[in-house]
C-alpha positions as CSV (number, residue, x, y, z in Angstrom):
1,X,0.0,0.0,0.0
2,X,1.1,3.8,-1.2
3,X,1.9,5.6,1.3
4,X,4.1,9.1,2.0
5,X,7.2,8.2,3.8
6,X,8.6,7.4,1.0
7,X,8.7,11.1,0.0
8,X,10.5,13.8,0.4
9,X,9.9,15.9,3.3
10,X,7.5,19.0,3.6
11,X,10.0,22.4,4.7
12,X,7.8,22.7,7.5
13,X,8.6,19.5,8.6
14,X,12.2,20.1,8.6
15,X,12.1,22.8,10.8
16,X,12.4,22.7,14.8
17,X,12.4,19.6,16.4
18,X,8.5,18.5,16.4
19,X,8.3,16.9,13.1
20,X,11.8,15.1,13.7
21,X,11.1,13.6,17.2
22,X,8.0,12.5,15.8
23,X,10.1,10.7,12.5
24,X,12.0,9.3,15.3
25,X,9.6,8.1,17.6
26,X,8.2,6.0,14.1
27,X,12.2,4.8,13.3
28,X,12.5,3.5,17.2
29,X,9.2,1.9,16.7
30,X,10.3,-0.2,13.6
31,X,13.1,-1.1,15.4
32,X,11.6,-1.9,18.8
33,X,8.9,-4.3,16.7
34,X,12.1,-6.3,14.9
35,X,13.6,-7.1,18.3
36,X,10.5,-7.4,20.3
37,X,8.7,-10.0,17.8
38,X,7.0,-11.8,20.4
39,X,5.5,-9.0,22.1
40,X,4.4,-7.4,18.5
41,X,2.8,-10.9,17.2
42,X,0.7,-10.5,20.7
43,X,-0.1,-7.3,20.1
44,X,-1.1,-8.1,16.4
45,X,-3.4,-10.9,17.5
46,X,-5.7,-8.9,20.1
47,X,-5.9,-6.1,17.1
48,X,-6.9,-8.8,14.5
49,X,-9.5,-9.8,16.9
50,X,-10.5,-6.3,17.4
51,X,-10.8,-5.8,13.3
52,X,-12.5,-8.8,12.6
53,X,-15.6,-8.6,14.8
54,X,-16.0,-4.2,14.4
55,X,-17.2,-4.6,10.6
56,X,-20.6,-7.1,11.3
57,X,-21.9,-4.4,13.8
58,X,-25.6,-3.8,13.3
59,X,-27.2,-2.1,15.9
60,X,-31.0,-1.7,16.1
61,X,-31.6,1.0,18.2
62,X,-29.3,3.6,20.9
63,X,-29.0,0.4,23.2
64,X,-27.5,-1.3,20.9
65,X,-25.5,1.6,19.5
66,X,-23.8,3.5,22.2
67,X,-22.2,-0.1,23.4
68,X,-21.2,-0.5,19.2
69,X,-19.6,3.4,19.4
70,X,-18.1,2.7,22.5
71,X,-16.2,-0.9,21.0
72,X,-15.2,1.2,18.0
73,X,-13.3,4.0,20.6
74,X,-11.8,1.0,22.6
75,X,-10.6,-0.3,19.1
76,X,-9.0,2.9,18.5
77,X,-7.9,3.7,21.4
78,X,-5.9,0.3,21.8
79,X,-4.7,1.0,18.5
80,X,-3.7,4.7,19.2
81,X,-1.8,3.5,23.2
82,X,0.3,0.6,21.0
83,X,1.5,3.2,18.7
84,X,2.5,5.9,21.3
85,X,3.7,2.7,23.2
86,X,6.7,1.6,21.3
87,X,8.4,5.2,21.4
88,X,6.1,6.7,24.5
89,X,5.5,4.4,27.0
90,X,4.5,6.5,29.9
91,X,2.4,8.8,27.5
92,X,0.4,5.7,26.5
93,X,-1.2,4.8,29.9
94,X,-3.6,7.5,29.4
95,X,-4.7,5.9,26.1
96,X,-4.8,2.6,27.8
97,X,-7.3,4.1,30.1
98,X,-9.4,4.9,27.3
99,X,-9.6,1.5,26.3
100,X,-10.3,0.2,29.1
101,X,-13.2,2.6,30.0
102,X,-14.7,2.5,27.0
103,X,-15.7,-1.2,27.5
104,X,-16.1,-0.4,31.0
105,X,-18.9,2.1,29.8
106,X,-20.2,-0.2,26.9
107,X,-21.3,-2.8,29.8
108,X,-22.6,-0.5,32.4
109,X,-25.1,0.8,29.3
110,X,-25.8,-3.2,28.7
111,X,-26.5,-3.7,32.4
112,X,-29.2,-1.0,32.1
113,X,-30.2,0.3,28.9
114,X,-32.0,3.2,30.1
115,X,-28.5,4.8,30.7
116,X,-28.1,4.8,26.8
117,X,-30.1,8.1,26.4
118,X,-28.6,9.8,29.6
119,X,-25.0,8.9,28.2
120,X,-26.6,10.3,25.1
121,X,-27.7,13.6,26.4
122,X,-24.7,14.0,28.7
123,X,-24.6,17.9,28.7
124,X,-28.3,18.3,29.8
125,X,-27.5,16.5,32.8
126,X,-24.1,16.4,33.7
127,X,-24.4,16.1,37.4
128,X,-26.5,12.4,36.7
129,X,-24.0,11.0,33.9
130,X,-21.0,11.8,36.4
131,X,-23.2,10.0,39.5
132,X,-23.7,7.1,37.1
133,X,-21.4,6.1,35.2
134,X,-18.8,6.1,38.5
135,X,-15.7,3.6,38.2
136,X,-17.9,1.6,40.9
137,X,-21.1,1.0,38.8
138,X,-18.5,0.2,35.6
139,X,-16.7,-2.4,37.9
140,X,-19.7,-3.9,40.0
141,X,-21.6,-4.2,36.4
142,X,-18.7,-6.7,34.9
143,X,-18.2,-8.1,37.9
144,X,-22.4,-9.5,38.0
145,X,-21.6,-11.2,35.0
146,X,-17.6,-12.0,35.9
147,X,-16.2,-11.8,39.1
148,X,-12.8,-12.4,38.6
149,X,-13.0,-9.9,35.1
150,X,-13.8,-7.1,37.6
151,X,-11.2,-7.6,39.6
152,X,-9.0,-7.6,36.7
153,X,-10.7,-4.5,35.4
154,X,-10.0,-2.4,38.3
155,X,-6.3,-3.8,38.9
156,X,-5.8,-2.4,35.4
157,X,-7.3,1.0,35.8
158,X,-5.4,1.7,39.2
159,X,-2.1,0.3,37.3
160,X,-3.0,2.8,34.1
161,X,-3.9,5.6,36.7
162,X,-0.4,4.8,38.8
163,X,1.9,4.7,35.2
164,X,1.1,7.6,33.6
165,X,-2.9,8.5,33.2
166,X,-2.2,10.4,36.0
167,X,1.0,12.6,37.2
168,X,1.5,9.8,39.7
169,X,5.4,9.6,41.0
170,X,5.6,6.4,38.9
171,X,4.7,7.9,35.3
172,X,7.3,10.8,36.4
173,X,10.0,9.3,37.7
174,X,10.0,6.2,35.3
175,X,11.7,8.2,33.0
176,X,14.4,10.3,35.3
177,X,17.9,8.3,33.8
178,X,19.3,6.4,37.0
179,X,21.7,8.3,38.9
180,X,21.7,11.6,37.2
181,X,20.1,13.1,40.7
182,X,22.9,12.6,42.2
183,X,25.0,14.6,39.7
184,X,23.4,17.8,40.1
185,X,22.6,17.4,36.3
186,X,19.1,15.3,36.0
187,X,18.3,13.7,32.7
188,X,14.8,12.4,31.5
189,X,14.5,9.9,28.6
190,X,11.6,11.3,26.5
191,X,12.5,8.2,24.2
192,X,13.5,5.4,26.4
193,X,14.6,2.9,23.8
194,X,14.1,-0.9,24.3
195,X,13.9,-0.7,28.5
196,X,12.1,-2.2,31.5
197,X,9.9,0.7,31.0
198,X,9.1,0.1,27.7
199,X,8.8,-3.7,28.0
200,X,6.3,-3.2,30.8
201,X,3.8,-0.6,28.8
202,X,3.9,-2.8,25.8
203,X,2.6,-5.7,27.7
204,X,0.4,-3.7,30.0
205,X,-1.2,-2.4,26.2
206,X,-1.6,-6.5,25.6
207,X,-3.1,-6.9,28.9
208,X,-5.9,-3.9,28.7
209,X,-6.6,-5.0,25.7
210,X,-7.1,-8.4,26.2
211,X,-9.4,-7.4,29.3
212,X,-11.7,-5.0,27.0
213,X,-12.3,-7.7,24.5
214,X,-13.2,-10.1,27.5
215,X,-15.8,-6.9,28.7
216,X,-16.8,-6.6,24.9
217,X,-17.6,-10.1,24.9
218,X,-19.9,-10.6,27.9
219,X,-22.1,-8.0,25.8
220,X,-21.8,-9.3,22.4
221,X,-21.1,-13.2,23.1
222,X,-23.3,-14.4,20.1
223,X,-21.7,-11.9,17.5
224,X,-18.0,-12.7,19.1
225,X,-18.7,-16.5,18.8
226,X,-19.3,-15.8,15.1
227,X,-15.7,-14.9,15.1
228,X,-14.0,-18.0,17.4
229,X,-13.7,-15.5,20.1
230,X,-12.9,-18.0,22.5
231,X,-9.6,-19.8,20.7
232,X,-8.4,-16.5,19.3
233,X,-8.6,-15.0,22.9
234,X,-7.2,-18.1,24.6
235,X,-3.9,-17.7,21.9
236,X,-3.7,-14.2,22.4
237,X,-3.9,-14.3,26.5
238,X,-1.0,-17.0,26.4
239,X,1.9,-15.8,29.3
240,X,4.8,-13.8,27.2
């Protein structure tokens, strides 16, 4: 497929450093998938089940829909924290977030339906949306259908929250270069290159994404079976 890399470069592009980090951030991220191929096939496997189920989507009414709009965010979303991931680790805990609370939200709408139109109409009652749809009512309404999935819901949201979706001490200081506090000259690693820290937000991406699919599935199990949801989940969940 065409694409434009392959051509020369836009003056704007060239000039300051925005454009350039960016070029790099793509050049570590080719590199980072050659010598993490175990991690990318993962990562490849929970998208392919992502793409193969989105396109066979037909919902009936806004019940239906907002849990369909919210899978297609999640997809994105898992799509958009992988590619920040491989340059960006800490910045894509935010994104994993995302993910994670878009099927959070798709199953809280399942659980009670009614909440479709009030997610709908969210700025003509802001005060309600914010009451319901609380981390609490997301968790307790996979956890009526799957105990243990709850519980590995909200393990992952904390752990999102504690890397990087917030300014936690761990997103900040993950990146601070080991032992340049003691030198009276700090350095922070904006592109961290093939490290712990990168290793761990690549898998944590796996992880979240693997959970939302699960999430997904306890509201679409009939459409997901269509797809062998439970083999191609089974593969993709395999320890690293």
């Amino acid at each position: 497929m065409r694409n434009n890399l392959a051509r020369a470069r836009p003056d704007e592009w060239l000039r300051g450093d925005l454009f350039p980090f960016i070029e790099e951030c793509w050049s570590n991220s080719v590199a980072l998938v050659a010598l993490n191929n175990v991690v990318a096939a993962r990562l490849t496997a929970i998208d392919e089940i992502f793409h193969s189920v989105h396109g066979a989507f037909k919902p009936k009414d806004e019940t239906q829909l907002v849990p369909v709009l919210l899978f297609l965010r999640s997809f994105s979303a898992f799509r958009a924290s992988v590619m920040v991931g491989l340059s960006l680790p800490t910045d894509a805990f935010p994104l994993q977030r995302s993910c994670l609370e878009y099927a959070g939200y798709a199953k809280l709408v399942a659980a009670q339906p009614e909440l479709a139109k009030l997610w709908l109409q969210r700025d003509d009652n802001l005060a309600e949306v914010r009451k319901k749809f609380s981390n609490r009512a997301v968790r307790e309404a996979i956890e009526k259908d799957d105990a243990e999935l709850g519980g590995i819901y909200q393990h992952l949201y904390e752990l999102s929250i504690d890397f990087g979706a917030h300014p936690n001490e761990k997103g900040v200081l993950g990146s601070v270069v080991k032992g340049s506090l003691a030198t009276g000259n700090m350095q922070v690693m904006m592109l961290p290159g093939d490290s712990l820290q990168l290793q761990h937000g690549l898998k944590t991406c796996a992880r979240i994404g693997i959970c939302s699919l699960k999430i997904f599935n306890l509201i679409f199990r009939d459409h997901f079976a269509k797809f062998d949801f439970d083999a191609k989940i089974a593969a993709a969940s395999k320890s690293f």
